[in-house]
N, C-alpha and C positions, 0 to 999 in steps of 0.2 A: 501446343498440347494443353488440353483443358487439365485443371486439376481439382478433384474430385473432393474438396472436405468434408469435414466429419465437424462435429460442435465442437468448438475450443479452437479448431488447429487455424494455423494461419497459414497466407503465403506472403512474398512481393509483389508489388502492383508494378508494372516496368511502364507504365503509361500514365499520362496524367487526365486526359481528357475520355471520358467512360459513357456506357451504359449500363445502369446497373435493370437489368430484365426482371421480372414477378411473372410468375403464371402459379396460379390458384385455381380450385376445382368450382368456386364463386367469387361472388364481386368481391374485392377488401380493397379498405383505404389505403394509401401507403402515404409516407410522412419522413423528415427524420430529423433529427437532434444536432445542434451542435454542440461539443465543448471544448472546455478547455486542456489542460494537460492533465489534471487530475482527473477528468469526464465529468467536472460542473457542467451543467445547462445553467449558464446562469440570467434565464431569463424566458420568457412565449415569446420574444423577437430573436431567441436561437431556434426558434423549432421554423419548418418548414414545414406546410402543409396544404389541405385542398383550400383551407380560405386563407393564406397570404404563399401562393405557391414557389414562390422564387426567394431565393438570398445569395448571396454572392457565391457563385461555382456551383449551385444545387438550383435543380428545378423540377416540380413532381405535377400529376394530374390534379384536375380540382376534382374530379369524381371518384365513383369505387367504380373496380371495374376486377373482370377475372385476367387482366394481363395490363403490366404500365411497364413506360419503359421511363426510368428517371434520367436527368440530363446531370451528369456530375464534370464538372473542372475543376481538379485537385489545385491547378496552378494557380485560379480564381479564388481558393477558399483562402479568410484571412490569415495570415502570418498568428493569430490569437488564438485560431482554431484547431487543435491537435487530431479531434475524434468525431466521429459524424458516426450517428448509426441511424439505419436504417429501419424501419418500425412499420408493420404490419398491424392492422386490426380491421375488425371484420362489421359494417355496416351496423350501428342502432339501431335503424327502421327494418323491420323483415329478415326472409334468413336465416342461416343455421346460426344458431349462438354459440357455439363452441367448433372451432377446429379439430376437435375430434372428431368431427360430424362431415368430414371436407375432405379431399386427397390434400397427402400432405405437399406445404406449397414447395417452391421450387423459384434457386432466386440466382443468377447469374448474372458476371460482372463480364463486359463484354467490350472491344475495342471500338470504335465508330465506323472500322469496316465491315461490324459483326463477329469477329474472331472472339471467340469464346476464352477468357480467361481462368477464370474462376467459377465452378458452380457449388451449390449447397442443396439439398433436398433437404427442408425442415421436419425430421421426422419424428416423434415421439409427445406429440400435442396431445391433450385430452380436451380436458373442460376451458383452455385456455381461449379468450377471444382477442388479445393481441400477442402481439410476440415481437420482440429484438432480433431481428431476421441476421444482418452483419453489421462491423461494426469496421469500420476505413480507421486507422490512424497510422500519426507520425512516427517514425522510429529512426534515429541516429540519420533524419535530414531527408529521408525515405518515406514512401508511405505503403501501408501492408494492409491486407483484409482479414481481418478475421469472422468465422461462423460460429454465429452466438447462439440463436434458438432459444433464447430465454424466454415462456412463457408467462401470462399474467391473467390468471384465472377473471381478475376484478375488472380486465377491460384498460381499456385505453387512458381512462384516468388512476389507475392502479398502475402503470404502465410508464406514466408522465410522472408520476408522485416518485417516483423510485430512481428517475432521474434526476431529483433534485429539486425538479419543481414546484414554486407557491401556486397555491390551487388551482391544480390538475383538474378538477372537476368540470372548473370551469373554460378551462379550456380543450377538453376534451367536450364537453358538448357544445363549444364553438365549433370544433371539428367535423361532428358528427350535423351540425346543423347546415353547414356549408356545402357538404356533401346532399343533403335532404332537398336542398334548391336545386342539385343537379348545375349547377355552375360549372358545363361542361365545355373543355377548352383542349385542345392535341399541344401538346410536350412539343414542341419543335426539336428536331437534330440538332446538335451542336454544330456550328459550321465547320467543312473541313480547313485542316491544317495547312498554312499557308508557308510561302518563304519565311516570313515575317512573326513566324508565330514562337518563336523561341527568342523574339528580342525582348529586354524586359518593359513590362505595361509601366506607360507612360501615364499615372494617374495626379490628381489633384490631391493637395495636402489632405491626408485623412483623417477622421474624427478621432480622437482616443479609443483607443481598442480597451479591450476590460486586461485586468489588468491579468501577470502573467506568473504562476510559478508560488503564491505567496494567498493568504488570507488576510482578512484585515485585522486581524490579533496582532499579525506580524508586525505592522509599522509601527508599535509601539512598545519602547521599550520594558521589558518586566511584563508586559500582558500576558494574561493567561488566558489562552485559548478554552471553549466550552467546553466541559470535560465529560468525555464519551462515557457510557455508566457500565461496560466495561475497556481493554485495550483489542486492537484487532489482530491481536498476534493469540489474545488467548482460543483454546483449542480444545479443551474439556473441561469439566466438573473440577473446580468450583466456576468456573468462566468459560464463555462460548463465545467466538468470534461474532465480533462487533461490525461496525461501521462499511482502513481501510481505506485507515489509515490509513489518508491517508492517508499520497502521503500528506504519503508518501507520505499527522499528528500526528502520520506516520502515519514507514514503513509509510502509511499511512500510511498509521499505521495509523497519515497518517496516517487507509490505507491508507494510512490506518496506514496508532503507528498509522492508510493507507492513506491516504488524504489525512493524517491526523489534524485535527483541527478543524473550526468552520467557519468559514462566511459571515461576515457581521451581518446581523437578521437588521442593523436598523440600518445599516447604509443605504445611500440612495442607489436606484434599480443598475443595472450594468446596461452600458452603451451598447446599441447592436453592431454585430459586426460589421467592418469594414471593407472596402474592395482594395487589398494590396498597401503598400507601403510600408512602415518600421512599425516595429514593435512600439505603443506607449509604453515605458515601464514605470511611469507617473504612481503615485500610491497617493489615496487619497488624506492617508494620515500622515503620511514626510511632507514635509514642508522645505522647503526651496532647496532640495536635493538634485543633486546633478544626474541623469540618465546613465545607467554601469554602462560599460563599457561591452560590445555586443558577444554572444557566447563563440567560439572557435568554430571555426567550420571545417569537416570534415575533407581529406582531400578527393578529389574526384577519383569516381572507382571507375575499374574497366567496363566496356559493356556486357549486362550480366553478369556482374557481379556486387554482392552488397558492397556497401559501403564500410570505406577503413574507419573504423569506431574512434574518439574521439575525446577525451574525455574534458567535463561537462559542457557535452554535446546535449544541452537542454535546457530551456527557461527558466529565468530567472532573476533575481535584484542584486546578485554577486554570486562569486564564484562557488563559494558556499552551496548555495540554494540551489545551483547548476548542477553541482557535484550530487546532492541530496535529491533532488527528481531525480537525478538519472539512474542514481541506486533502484529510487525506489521502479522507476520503469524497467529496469531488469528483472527486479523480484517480480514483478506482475508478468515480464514476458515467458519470465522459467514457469512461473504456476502456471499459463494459460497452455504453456507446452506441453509440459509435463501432464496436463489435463485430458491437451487433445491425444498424446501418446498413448496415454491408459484407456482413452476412449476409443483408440482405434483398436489398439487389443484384445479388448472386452468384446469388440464388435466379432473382430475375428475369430475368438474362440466359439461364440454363442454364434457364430454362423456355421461352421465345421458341427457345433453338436446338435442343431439342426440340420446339417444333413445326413450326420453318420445315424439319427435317429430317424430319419427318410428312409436310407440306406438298409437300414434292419427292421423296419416294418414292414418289409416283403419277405415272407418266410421264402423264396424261392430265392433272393439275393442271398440268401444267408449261407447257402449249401453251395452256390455257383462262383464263377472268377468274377460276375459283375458285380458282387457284394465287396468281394476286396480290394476292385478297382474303384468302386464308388466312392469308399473309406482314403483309399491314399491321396486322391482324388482330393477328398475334403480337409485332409491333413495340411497335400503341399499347396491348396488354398490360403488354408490359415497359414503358413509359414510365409505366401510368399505376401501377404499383406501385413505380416507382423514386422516383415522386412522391409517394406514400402514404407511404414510408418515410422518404425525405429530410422530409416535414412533420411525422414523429414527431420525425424526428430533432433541426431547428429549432427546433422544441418544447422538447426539453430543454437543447438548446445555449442561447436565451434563458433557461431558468431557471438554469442554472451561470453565464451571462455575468451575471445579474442577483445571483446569491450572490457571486462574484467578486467586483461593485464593491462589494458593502459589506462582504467579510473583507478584500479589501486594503488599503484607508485602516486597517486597525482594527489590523493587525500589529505584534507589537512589533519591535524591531529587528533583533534574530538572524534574523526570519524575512520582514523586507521589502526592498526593493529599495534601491538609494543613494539614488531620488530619492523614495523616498517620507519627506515630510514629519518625520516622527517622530524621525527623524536628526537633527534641529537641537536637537531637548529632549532629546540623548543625554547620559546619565551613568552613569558607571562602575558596575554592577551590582554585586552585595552577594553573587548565587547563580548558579552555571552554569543556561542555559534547555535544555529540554529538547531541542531541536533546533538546528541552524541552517542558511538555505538558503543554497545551493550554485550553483543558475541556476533557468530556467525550462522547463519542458517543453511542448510544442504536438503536436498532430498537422493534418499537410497537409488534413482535412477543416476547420479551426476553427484556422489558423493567428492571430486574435485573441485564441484564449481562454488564458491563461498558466495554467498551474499549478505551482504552486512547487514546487520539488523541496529537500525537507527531509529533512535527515539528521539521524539521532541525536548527542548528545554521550553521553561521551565519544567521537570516529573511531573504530571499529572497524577501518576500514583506510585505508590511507594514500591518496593523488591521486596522481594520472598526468596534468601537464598536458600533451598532445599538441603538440608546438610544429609536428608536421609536415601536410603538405598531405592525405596519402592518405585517403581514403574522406569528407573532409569536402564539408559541400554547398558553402562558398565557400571553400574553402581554395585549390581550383585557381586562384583569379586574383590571390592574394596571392602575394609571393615570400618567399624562405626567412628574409630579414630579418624583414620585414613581418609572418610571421607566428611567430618568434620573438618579437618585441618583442609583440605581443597576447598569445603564451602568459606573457609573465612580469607584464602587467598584468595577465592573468586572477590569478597565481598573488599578486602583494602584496594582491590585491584579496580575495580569498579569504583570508590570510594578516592582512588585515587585521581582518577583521570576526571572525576566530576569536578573536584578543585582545582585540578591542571587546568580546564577548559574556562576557567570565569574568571574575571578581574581580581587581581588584588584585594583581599579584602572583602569580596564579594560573594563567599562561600564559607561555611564555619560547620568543621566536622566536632560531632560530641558519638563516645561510644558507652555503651552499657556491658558491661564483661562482668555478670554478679561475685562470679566463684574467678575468675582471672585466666579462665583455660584458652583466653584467644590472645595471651601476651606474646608469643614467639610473633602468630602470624601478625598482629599488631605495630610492632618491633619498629617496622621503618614509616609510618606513620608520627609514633611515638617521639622516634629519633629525629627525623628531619621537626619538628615541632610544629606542626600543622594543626596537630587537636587545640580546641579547645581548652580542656582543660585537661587533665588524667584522666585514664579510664573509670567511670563509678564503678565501686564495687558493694556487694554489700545490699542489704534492702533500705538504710537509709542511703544512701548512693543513688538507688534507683528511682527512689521517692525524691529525691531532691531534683535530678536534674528532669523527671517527667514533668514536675511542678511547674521549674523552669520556662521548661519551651510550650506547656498550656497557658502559664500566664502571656508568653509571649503572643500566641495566638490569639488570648481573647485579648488584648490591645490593641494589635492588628486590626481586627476585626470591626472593635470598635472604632478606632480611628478614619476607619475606610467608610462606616457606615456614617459617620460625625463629618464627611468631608475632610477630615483633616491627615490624612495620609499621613504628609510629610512631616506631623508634629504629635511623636511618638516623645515618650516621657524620655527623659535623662539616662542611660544605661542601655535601654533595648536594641539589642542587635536588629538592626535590619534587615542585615543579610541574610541569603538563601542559605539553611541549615539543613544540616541530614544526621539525623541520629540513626547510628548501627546500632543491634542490640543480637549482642550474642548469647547463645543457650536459651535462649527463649523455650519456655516460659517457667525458667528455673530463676528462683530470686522474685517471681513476682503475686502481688496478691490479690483480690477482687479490684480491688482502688485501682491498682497500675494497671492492671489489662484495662480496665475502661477506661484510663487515661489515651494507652497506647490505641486506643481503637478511635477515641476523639482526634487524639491528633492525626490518623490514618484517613479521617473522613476530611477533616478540616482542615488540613495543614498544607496541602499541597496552595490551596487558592493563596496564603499568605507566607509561603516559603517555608514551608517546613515540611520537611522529608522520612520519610524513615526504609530503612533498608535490615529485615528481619534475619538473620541465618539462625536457622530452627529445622528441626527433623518434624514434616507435617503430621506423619503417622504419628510421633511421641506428643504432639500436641495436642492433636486430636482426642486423645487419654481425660482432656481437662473437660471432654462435653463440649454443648452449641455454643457457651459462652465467647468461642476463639472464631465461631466459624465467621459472623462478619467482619472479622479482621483479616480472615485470610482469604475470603472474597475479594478485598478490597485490594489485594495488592497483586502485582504482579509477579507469578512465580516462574523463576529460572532456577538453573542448576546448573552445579558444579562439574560433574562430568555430562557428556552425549547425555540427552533428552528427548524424544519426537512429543513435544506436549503444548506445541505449539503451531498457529496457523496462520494462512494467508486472507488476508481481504476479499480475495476474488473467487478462488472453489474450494477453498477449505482445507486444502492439502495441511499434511501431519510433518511437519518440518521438524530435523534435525535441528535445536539448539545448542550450541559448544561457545564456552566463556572464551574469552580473549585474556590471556593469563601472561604474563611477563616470562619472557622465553627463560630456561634454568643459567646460571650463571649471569646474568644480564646484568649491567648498573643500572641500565635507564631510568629505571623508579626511582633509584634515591638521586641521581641526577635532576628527577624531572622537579621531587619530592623537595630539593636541593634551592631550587630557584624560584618555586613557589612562596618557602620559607623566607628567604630573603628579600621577593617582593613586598609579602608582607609585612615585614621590618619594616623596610622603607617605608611603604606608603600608612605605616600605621601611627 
C-alpha cells in the first residue's frame, strides 16, 4: 500500500535497493546531495549530478527531462553517509522559470518490481526554481524518507549554498552547463536481486571516509568553536532562531545548540565518499589516537517492525558524542513530526472548509438533505484524515518514547537529570564532556516525551535566568518572591552541574548578590566551598570583582594575540570562570553595566561566563542601555516557558529547568567531592 505524504511527514523504507520516479509538467534537472549526520555536504564530490552522474549507491540522468527515474542502493551508500536528498531544479536555458508556472511535480520511491512505496505531490511552489523534493536518512540502523518541498526562489545555487556548500554558484552553473551539452545517457535498472545479494560486499581497503559525529573545533582541547551570532534554541525577540545547532553546537543547537558549531573553513577539502567498509573515525587534529570502539548495535527487529532503539545508537569519537547526536536526532525527529502532524491537520480542516463553502454556494443545497449530506460528508473527511495523521503520528511518538527510555537511564552526568541514578557513582572527571544539559524541552502535542536540551561546552554565551512573571506559562500564579527564589535555585542548579562536569580546578565560580537576598539559595554552594571567594556585596564589591575578571580578559586576550597563550602573568586564573550576578541591575552603575556587557561579548572566547538572574521587564525600566546585554545572552526560565525553538521548523518549545528533586542530598554530595578534589589537586 502506497503511502500518501504531506511536507515534513516521514515513513520506513523496508527495502534498500530503489527507484526514486519524478514526473514534472516540464523538463527539470534532478541531482542529490550527500551528507553526513548532521546533513553537512561536505564537499561538490558529495553532490551527484548531470555532469559526474554516479557515486556510490546513487545514480541520476545527465539531462533534464519531464520524468527520471534515479537508481538508489541504500546498502551501497557509505557507512559516512547518513542523508541524501533529492533536489529538483528547473533548466537555465529556456522554460518556465519558476514552478509556479508548472503542475506541481510528483516524486515516488518505488521498489525495483515497480511496487509503489512512498509518493509526494510537491505542492505549494510559487517563484521557487529548485526545490529539496525528499530527503532518505538514517535512523536508529534503519533508513526513512521524508517529504521536504523546500523551495529556493534564488535557483539551484541558492539551493546548493544552504547546504553547506563553498561556491554554489559555481557549481551550480557547472550543472546547468552539463545539462546545455545534452550529454544524454539512460539510467540503467539496478540489476535484480540475487541469492548472493544479502552476503556482505567483499571490498578493498577503503580511503578514509570524512570524518563522523564531530567538527574540527572538537579535536582540540579548550577550542572554541565559531560562535553563531545568535543560539538555535532562541525563538523570539530579542533572538530568532539561528543556524541548529547543531548539533546537535547544538542541540545543534548544535542545531544548533543543531549542529552547534562548525567546520574548520581552513582544513583541507573532505575525502569523497567511499564504497562500503568501517568507519575512519581518524581526526585530523588527534594525533596517534587509537579508533573508539564501534557504536552498539541494535538487536534485529521482527519483520516489519522498527527497530529496538538502542542507546548511543549513533556516530561518533565516544560514547559521549554517541549519546549527544543521538539526543539531538530525536529532537529533530519529534520537530519534523510534529511539523508533518500539524501539516496534515491544517490540510484537513482547509479542505472540509472548502467544501462546506462548495456545499452552501448552491442556494438550493441549503434548503435540501444534499446540503447536509454534503457538510457531514466534509466533516467525517476531515475527521477521518486528522485520524490517519494523528495514527502516523503516535506511531512515531511510541518509537521516540521507546528510544527515550533506554538513552535516559544510559546518560552520563553532564547530560542527565538530578534524579537520574548515575549521580550517586559521581566522580570528579579527568576531561570537559562535550555538552552539558540545561533543562528539558516538550511540545503541547507529547507533553510526556522530554528531550534534553544540550549545549555545547565551552558556553558560547552566557544565561539569562528570568526571575520575572511575563510571558511564562506558570509564572502568573507565583509572586515576585516566589519566583525569584526559583530563578536563583534554577541558576546554583545550573551553576552547579557546570563545575560538577570539568576537572579539578578547571572551573571557578564568583557570585554578585549586592543587597545578599540570594544567601538562602546560595547556601550549598557557599557551604560545600566551591566559590571563589564570598559573595561581593555592596557597589565596591561589585566594582571590584567586575574589574577582576575584565583585567583578566584583556590578558587573555593579549596573550593569545602575542602567541603566548600559555605565559599568563603570575596570579591569573586560567580557568573557565562564570560569574552569577543576582538582582541585576540593582547595585550597579553606568561603569559596571558596560563592564558587564564587555565581558558578555568577550568572555566567553577566553573563558569567562556570566549567568544573569534579573526580572527582564524591571530591567528594561533602565532604557536601550541593557538591551545589547540581554541580546547577547541566552534567556531561560525558571518555571514552564514556550520561548524557545528548534533548528529545523521553528516550533515554540516548552522549556522546564532540571532542578534537584525536594529533599534530595545529591547536590551537596555531588557539591561534596567536587570540594575535595579541589583540595587535593590545588
Amino acid at each position: 500500500m502506497t503511502a500518501e505524504l504531506v511536507r515534513g511527514q516521514n515513513h520506513p523504507l523496508s527495502q534498500a535497493r530503489l527507484e526514486i520516479r519524478i514526473a514534472a509538467g516540464t523538463p527539470v534537472v534532478a541531482a542529490a546531495t550527500l551528507g553526513d549526520e548532521q546533513g553537512r555536504v561536505l564537499g561538490a564530490e558529495w553532490v551527484v549530478h548531470p555532469g559526474a552522474p554516479t557515486l556510490p549507491g546513487l545514480e541520476v540522468s545527465r539531462q533534464a527531462a519531464a520524468d527520471h527515474r534515479l537508481a538508489v542502493d541504500l546498502g551501497a551508500v557509505p557507512e559516512a553517509v547518513h542523508r541524501v536528498h533529492v533536489l529538483l531544479a528547473l533548466p537555465a536555458a529556456g522554460g518556465p522559470v519558476s514552478f509556479g508556472a508548472v503542475a506541481a511535480p510528483f516524486v515516488a520511491v518505488t521498489g525495483l518490481d515497480g511496487t509503489e512505496l512512498v509518493s509526494y505531490t510537491i505542492i505549494g511552489l510559487g517563484a521557487e526554481s529548485a526545490v529539496v523534493a525528499l530527503e532518505l536518512y538514517r535512523r536508529q540502523g534503519a533508513w526513512k524518507v521524508r517529504a521536504v518541498g523546500q523551495g529556493y526562489a534564488g535557483g539551484l545555487a541558492e539551493l546548493l549554498g544552504d547546504q553547506g556548500l563553498h561556491e554554489p554558484n559555481q557549481l551550480a552553473n557547472g550543472i546547468h552547463e552539463a545539462v546545455a551539452r545534452s550529454l544524454a545517457r539512460a539510467v540503467p535498472m539496478p540489476p535484480p536481486l540475487t541469492a548472493d545479494a544479502d552476503r556482505p560486499r567483499q571490498t578493498a581497503t577503503p580511503a578514509p571516509g570524512p570524518e563522523q559525529g564531530a567538527t574540527a573545533a572538537q579535536g582540540v582541547p579548550g577550542a572554541v568553536p565559531p560562535r553563531p551570532p545568535l543560539s538555535p534554541y532562541d525563538a523570539q525577540p530579542p533572538a530568532t532562531p539561528a543556524q541548529p545547532a547543531p548539533p546537535h553546537g547544538g542541540p545543534a543547537p548544535q542545531s544548533g545548540y543543531g549542529g552547534q558549531g562548525a567546520s574548520d573553513a581552513s582544513a583541507a577539502p573532505p575525502p569523497a565518499p567511499t564504497v562500503g567498509g568501517p568507519i575512519d573515525y581518524s581526526h585530523p587534529r588527534r594525533q596517534n589516537a587509537a579508533p573508539p570502539p564501534p557504536p552498539p548495535t541494535a538487536p534485529p527487529a521482527q519483520p516489519g517492525q522498527p527497530a529496538q532503539p538502542v542507546a548511543g545508537d549513533a556516530t561518533g569519537w565516544s560514547m559521549d558524542e554517541r549519546l549527544y547526536n543521538q539526543v539531538w536526532g530525536m529532537f529533530e525527529d519529534l520537530a519534523r513530526s510534529t511539523a508533518a502532524y500539524r501539516s496534515a491537520v491544517d490540510f484537513a480542516d482547509s479542505r472540509m472548509e472548502k467544501e462546506l463553502d462548495a456545499a452552501l454556494a448552491d442556494p438550493r443545497s441549503r434548503i435540501s438533505g444534499q446540503g447536509d449530506a454534503a457538510r457531514e460528508a466534509a466533516r467525517a473527511k476531515q475527521t477521518q484524515l486528522v485520524e490517519q495523521a494523528r495514527a502516523v503520528y503516535d506511531r512515531d511518538l511510541d518509537q521516540l518514547m521507546a528510544e527515550s527510555d533506554v538513552v535516559e537511564p544510559a546518560l552520563p552526568p553532564a547530560y542527565a537529570r538530578w534524579d537520574n541514578p548515575v549521580w550517586h557513582g559521581y566522580r570528579v572527571p579527568f576531561e570537559v564532556p562535550m555538552a552539558v544539559r540545561l533543562g528539558d524541552l516538550h511540545l503541547p502535542e507529547c507533553a510526556e516525551l522530554r528531550i534534553p536540551m544540550l549545549v555545547r561546552l565551552p558556553l558560547e554565551r552566557g544565561l539569562w535566568i528570568d526571575s520575572g512573571a511575563a510571558g511564562s506559562l506558570d509564572g502568573s500564579f507565583l509572586d515576585a518572591h516566589e519566583l525569584h527564589r526559583l530563578a536563583m535555585d534554577t541558576a546554583v542548579a545550573l551553576a552547579a552541574r557546570l563545575i560538577a562536569v570539568h576537572p579539578a580546578g578547571d572551573f571557578t565560580l564568583h557570585v554578585i548578590d549586592p543587597a545578599g537576598s540570594g544567601a538562602q539559595a546560595l547556601a550549598p554552594l557557599a557551604q560545600a566551598g566551591v566559590l571563589a571567594a564570598p559573595p561581593a556585596v555592596g557597589a565596591a564589591g561589585v566594582a571590584e570583582i567586575l574589574a577582576r575578571l575584565t583585567q583578566r580578559v584583556d590578558l587573555v586576550q593579549m596573550a593569545i594575540r602575542g602567541g603566548a597563550a600559555d605565559s599568563l602573568p603570575p596570579g591569573v586564573d586560567a580557568s573557565e570562570q562564570l560569574l552569577i550576578v543576582n538582582d541585576f541591575p540593582h547595585g550597579f552603575d553606568d561603569r559596571a553595566v558596560t563592564q558587564l556587557r564587555y565581558l558578555a561579548d568577550e568572555g566567553p572566547s577566553v573563558g569567562v561566563h556570566l549567568m544573569m538572574v534579573a526580572d527582564r521587564e524591571e530591567a528594561s525600566a533602565y532604557g536601550p542601555l541593557l538591551d545589547p546585554l540581554w541580546r547577547s545572552l541566552m534567556r531561560l526560565t525558571p518555571v514552564p516557558d514556550d520561548h524557545l525553538a528548534d533548528p529545523w521548523v521553528g516550533h515554540a518549545w516548552t522549556y522546564e529547568p532540571i532542578l534537584v528533586p525536594p529533599g534530595s542530598q545529591v547536590l551537596q554530595q555531588v557539591l561534596a567531592q567536587v570540594a575535595a578534589a579541589r583540595t587535593k589537586y590545588s
